[in-house]
C-alpha positions as CSV (number, residue, x, y, z in Angstrom):
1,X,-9.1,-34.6,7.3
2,X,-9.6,-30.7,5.9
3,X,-8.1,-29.9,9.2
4,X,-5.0,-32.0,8.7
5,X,-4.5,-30.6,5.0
6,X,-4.6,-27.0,6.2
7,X,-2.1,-27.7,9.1
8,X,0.2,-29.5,6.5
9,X,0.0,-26.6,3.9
10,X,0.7,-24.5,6.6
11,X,4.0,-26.3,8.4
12,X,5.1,-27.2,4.9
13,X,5.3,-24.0,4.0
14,X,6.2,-22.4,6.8
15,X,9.7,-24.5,7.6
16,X,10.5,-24.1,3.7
17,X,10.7,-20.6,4.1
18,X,12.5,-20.7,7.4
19,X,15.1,-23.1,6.3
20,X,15.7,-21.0,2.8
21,X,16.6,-17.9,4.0
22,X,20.0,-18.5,5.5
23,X,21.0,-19.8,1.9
24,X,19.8,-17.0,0.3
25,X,20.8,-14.5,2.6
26,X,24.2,-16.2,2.6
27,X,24.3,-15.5,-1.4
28,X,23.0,-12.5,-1.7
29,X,25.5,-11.3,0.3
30,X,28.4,-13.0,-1.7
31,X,27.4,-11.6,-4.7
32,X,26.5,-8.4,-3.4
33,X,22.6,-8.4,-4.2
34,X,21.9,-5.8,-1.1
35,X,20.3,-2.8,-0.6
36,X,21.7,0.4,1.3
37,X,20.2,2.4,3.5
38,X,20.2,6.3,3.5
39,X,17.9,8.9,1.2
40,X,14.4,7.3,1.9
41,X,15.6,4.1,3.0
42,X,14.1,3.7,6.3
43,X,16.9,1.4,7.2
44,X,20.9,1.9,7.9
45,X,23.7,-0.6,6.5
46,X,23.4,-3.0,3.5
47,X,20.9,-5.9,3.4
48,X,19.7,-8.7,1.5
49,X,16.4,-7.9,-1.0
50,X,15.5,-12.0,-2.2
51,X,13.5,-12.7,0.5
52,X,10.6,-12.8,-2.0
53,X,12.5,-16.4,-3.0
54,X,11.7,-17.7,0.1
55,X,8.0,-16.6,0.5
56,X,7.7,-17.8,-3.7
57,X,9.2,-21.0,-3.1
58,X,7.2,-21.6,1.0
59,X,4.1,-20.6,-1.0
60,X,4.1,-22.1,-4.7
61,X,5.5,-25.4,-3.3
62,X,3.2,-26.0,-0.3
63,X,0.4,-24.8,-2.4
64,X,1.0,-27.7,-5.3
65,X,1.3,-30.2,-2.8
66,X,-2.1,-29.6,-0.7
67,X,-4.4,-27.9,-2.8
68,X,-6.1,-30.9,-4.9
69,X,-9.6,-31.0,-3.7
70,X,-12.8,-29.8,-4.9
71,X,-12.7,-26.0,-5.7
72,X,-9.2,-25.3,-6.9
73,X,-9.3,-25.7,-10.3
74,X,-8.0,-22.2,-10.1
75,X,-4.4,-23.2,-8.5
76,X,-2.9,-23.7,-11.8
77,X,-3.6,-20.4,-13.2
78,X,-2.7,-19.1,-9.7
79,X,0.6,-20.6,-9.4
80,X,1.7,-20.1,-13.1
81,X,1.2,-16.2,-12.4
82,X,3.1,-16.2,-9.2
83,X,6.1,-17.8,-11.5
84,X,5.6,-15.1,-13.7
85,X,5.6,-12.4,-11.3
86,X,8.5,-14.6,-9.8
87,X,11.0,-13.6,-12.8
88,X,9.9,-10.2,-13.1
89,X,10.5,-9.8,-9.7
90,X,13.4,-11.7,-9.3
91,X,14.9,-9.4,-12.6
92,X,14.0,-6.0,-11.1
93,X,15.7,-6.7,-7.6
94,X,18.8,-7.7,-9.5
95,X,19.3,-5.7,-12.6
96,X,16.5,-3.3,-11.8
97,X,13.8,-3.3,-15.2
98,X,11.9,-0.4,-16.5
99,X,8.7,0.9,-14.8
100,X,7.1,0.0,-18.0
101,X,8.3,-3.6,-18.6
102,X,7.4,-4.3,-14.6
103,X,3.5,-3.1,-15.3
104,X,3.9,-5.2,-18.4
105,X,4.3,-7.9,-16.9
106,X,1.7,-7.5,-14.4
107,X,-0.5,-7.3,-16.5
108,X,0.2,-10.8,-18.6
109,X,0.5,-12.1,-14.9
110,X,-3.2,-11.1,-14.2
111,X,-4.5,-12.0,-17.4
112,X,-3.6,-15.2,-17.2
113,X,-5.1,-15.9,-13.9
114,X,-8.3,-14.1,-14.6
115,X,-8.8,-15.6,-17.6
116,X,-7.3,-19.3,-17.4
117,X,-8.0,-19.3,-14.0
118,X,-11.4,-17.5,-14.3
119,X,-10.1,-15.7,-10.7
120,X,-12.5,-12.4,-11.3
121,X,-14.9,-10.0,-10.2
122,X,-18.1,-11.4,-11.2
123,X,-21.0,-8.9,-9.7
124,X,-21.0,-5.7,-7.8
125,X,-23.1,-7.3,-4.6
126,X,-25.5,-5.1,-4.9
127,X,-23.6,-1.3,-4.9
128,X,-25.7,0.9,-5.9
129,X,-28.7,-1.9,-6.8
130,X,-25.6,-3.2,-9.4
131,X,-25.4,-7.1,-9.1
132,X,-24.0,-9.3,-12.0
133,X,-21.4,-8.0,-14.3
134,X,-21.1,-8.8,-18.3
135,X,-18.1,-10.9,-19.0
136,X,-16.5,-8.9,-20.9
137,X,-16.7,-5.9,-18.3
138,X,-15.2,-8.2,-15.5
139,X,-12.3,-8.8,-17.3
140,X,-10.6,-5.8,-17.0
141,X,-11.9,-4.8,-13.8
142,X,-10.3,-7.9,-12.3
143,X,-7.0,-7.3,-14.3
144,X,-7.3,-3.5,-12.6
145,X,-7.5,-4.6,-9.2
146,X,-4.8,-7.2,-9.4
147,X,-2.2,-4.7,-10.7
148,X,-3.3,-2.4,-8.0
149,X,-3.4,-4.6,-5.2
150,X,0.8,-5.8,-6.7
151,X,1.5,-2.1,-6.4
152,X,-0.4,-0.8,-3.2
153,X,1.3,-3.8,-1.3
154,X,4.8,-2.9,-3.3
155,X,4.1,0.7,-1.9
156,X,3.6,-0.1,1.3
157,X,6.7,-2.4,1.7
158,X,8.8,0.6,3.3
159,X,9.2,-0.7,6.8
160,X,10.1,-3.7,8.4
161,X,7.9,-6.5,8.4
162,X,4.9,-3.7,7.4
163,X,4.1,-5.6,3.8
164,X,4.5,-8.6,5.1
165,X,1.9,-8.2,8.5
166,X,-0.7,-6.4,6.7
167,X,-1.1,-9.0,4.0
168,X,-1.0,-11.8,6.4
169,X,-3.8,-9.7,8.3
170,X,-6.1,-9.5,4.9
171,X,-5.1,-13.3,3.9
172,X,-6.3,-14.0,7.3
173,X,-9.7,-12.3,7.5
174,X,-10.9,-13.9,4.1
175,X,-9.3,-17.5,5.2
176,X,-11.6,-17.5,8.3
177,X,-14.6,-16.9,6.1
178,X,-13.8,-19.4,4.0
179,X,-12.9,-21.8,6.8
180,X,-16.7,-20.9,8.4
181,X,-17.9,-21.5,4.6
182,X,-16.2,-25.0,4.0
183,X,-14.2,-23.6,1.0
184,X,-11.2,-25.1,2.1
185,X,-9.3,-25.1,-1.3
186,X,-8.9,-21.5,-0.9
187,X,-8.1,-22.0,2.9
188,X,-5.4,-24.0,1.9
189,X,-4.4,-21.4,-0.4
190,X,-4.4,-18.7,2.2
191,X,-2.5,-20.5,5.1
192,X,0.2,-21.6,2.5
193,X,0.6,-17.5,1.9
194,X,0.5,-16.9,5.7
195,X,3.0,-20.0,6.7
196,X,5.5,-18.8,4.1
197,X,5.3,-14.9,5.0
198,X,5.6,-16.1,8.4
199,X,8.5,-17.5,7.5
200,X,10.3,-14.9,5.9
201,X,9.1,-12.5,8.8
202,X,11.2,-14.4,11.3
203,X,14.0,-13.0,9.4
204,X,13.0,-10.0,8.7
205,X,11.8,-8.5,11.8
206,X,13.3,-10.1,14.4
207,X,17.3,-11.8,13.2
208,X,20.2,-9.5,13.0
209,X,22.7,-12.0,11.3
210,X,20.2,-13.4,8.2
211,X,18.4,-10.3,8.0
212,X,16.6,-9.7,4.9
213,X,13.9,-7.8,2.8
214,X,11.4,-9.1,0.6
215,X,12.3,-7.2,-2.6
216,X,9.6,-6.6,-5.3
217,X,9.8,-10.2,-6.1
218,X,8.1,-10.6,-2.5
219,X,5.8,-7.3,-2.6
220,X,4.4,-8.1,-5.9
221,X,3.6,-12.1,-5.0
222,X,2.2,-10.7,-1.7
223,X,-0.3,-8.2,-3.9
224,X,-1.2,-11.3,-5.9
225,X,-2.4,-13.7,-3.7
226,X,-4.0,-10.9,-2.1
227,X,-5.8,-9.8,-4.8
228,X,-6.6,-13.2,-5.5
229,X,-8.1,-14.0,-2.5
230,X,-10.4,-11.0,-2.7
231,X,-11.4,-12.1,-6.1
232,X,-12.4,-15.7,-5.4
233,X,-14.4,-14.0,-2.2
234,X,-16.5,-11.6,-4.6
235,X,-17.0,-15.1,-6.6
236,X,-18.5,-16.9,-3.7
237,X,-20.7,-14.0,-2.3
238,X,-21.9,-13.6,-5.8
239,X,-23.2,-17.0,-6.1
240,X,-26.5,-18.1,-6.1
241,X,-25.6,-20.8,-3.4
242,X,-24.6,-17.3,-1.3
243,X,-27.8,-17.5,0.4
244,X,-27.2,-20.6,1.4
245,X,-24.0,-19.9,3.4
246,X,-24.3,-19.1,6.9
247,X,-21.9,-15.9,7.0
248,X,-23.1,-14.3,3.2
249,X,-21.5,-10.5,2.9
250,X,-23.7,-7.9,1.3
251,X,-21.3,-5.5,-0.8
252,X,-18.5,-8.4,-1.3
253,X,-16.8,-6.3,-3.3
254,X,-16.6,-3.2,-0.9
255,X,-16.3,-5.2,1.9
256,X,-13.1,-7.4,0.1
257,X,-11.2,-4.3,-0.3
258,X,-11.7,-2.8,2.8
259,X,-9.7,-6.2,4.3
260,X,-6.7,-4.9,2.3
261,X,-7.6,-0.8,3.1
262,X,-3.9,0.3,4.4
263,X,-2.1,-0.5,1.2
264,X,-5.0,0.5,-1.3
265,X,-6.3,3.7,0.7
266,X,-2.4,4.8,1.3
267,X,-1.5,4.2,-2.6
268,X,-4.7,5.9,-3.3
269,X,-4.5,8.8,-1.3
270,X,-0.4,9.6,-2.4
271,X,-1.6,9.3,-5.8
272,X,-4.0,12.4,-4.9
273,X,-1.7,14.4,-3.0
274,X,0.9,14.3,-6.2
275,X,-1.4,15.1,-8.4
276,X,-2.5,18.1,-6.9
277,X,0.6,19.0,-6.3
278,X,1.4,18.9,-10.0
279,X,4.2,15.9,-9.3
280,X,4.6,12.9,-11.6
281,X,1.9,9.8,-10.4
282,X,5.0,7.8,-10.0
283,X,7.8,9.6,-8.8
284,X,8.7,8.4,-5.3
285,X,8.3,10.9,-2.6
286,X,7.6,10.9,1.5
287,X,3.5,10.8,1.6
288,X,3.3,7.4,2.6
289,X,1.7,7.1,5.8
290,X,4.6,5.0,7.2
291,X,6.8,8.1,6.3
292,X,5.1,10.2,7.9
293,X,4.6,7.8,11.2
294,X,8.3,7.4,11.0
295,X,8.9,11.3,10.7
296,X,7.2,11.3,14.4
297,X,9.5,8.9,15.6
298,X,7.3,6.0,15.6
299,X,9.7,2.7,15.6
300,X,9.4,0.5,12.6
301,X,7.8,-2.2,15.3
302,X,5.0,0.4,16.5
303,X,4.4,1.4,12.6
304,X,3.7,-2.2,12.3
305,X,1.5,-2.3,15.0
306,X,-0.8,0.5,15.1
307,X,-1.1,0.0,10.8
308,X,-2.0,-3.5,11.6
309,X,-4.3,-3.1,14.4
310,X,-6.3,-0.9,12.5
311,X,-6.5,-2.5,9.2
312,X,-7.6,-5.9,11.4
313,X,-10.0,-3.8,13.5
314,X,-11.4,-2.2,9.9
315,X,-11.8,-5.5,8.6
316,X,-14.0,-6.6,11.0
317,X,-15.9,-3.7,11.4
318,X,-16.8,-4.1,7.6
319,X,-17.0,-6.9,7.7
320,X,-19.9,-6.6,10.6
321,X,-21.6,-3.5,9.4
322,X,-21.8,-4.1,5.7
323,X,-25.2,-6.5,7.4
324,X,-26.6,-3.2,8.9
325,X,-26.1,-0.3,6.6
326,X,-27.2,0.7,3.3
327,X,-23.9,1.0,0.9
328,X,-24.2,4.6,0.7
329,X,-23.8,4.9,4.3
330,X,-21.2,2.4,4.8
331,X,-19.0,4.1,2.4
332,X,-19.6,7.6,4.0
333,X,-18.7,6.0,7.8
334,X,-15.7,4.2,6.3
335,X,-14.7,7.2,4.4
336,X,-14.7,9.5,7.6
337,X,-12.8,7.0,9.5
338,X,-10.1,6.9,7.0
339,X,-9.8,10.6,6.9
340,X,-9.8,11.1,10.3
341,X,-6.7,8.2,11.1
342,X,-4.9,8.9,7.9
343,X,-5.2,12.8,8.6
344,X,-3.9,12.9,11.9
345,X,0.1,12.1,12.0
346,X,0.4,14.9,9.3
347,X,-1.9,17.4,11.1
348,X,1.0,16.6,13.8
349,X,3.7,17.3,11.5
350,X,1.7,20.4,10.4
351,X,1.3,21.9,13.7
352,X,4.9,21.1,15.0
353,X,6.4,22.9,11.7
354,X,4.2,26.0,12.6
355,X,5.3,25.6,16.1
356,X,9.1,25.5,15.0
357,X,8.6,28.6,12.4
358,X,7.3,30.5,15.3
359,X,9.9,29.6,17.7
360,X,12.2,30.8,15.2
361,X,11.0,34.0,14.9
C-alpha cells in the first residue's frame, strides 16, 4: 500500500506540473513576465521566470492529497510555508521586492515551520561529543539553515536545469533513507518534490517552444523542502529509536548537509572570496562555480552533469564514511576534497590568463 501512495504522489505530481507549464508559459509571455539574456545571464533571448508555479502547485497539491499517514503531522506547517514563500516569490519575479523584505519573509516562512511544524535541528549527533540541543538554541539554528539552504539553492539557480538537478539529487539521497527506514510520510514528501521538479525540468532543459525558468519563486520552494528534508533527517537520527533503525548515521547533521554540499559550499565559499576582497556580501558577481565552469566553455548540460555527479557521489561517500571516521577526520577529508574540485576550474582560468599576458608580451 506505502508503495502505491508513493507512486501516486509521485505521478500526481509529476503530470500537474507537466500539464501547467504550457499555460503559464503561454501567459507569461502575453504579459511579458520574461527575463533577458546578456550581462551575467547565462542565457540569450527572452524567457519565461514562473516556472516555480508549476513546481508550487505539482508539489503543494500532490503533497495534500497523499501525505495523511502516521508521521506527518508536520505537512501543514510545511505546506503553509511553501504558500508563503509562494507569494514572496511569486512578487519578486514580477515586480521585483527589496533584498530586505525577501529575507523577511524567509524568515516568517521558517519560523512557522520550525515552530508549528516543530521541523528542527534537535541534537548535534555527536560533533564534537555534542548530542541534544536546548529548545531554545534549536530554534534559531533551524531558522539559520532554512534561510540558507532558500538562498544557496537561489544562488545556484544560474544554469539550466542546475537548481533543479542538484535538489532532486539531495531530495533523493534522504528519500532512500527514509524509504530503507519505513518513514514513508516523508518519502511521500520527497517524491512529491522530485515528480514536480521533474516536471518543470522537462521544460526547462530540454523544450525550445515552452521554455522556462524557475524564478525565485521556484529557487526558494526548492531550498525549503530541502532544508526541510534535512531537518526531519537530524530528527530521526537524533532519536532514541535511532539505534533501532538498520541504516542509523553518526553526525546526521554533518552528514545532511553534505547531501546538499554544491549549493551550500559554493554560497559559502563566494561569500569568502567577497569578503576578502572588500566587496559587499551581496552584491552579485562571477565566483560561482558555474560561472567559472561556463568561462571554460563547459555547456550548461555538462555543468549539470559534472556538478551533479559529484554532489551524488559526495553524498554517498558521507553518507558511507561518517560509520568509519571520527568527525574530526571526516571533516578534514571532506574539506580537502572540496578544495581540491572547487579549486581547480579557476586554477585553469588562472594559468590561461598568465598564459595570455605572456603571449602578449
Amino acid at each position: 500500500m506505502e508503495n502505491l501512495t508513493i507512486l501516486g504522489a509521485f505521478l500526481t505530481a509529476l503530470i500537474i506540473s507537466l500539464v501547467s507549464i504550457p499555460s503559464i508559459v503561454a501567459v507569461a509571455k502575453q504579459k511579458e513576465l520574461c527575463e533577458k539574456g546578456g550581462g551575467r545571464r547565462l542565457h540569450e533571448g527572452v524567457i519565461p521566470t514562473l516556472g516555480g508555479c508549476a513546481i508550487f502547485a505539482g508539489l503543494t497539491i500532490s503533497m495534500l492529497l497523499f501525505c495523511n499517514g502516521v508521521g506527518s503531522e508536520f505537512i501543514p506547517a510545511l505546506a503553509a510555508a511553501t504558500i508563503m514563500l509562494f507569494f514572496i516569490g511569486i512578487k519578486d519575479d514580477i515586480l521585483l521586492i527589496a533584498p530586505l523584505t525577501k529575507l523577511f519573509g524567509q524568515i516568517l516562512a521558517a519560523t512557522l515551520l520550525v515552530v508549528f511544524g516543530d521541523v528542527r535541528m534537535t541534537s548535534l549527533g555527536g560533533i564534537f561529543g555534542f548530542y541534544e540541543l536546548p529548545y531554545l538554541l534549536s530554534l534559531p539554528l533551524s531558522v539559520f539553515l532554512i534561510i540558507t539552504c532558500i538562498n544557496a539553492y537561489n544562488l545556484i539557480d544560474g544554469v539550466d536545469g542546475l537548481a533543479g538537478l542538484l535538489s532532486v539529487t539531495a531530495v533523493g539521497v534522504f528519500s532512500v533513507w527514509f524509504y530503507l527506514e519505513g518513514v514513508y510520510s516523508v518519502v511521500v514528501v520527497g517524491v512529491c518534490f522530485i515528480g514536480a521538479v521533474l516536471g518543470f525540468l522537462r521544460y526547462n532543459m530540454f523544450s525550445k517552444k515552452n521554455k522556462i525558468f524557475m524564478g525565485d519563486t521556484g529557487s526558494m520552494i526548492v531550498g525549503l523542502i530541502c532544508a526541510a528534508m534535512a531537518l526531519r533527517f537530524m530528527q530521526y537520527n537524533a532519536m532514541e529509536e535511532a539505534s533501532d533503525y538498520s541504516n542509523p548515521i553518526q553526525y546526521a547533521p554533518f552528514v545532511a548537509l553534505t547531501f546538499m554540499i554544491v549549493p551550500l559550499y559554493d554560497v559559502v565559499r563566494v561569500m569568502f572570496i567577497r569578503y576578502i576582497l572588500h566587496r559587499p556580501i551581496m552584491q552579485p558577481d562571477n565566483h560561482h562555480i558555474h560561472y567559472r565552469l561556463k568561462s571554460l566553455g563547459f555547456t550548461h548540460k555538462q555543468i549539470d552533469f559534472w556538478l551533479v555527479i559529484f554532489n551524488a557521489l559526495f553524498a554517498v561517500f558521507s553518507w558511507w564514511i561518517s560509520q568509519h571516521l571520527s568527525f574530526l577526520r571526516l571533516a578534514l577529508v571532506e574539506f580537502l576534497v572540496l578544495m581540491f574540485f572547487f579549486h581547480i576550474p579557476q586554477a585553469i582560468i588562472t594559468k590561461r590568463k598568465e598564459k595570455q599576458k605572456g603571449e602578449n608580451k
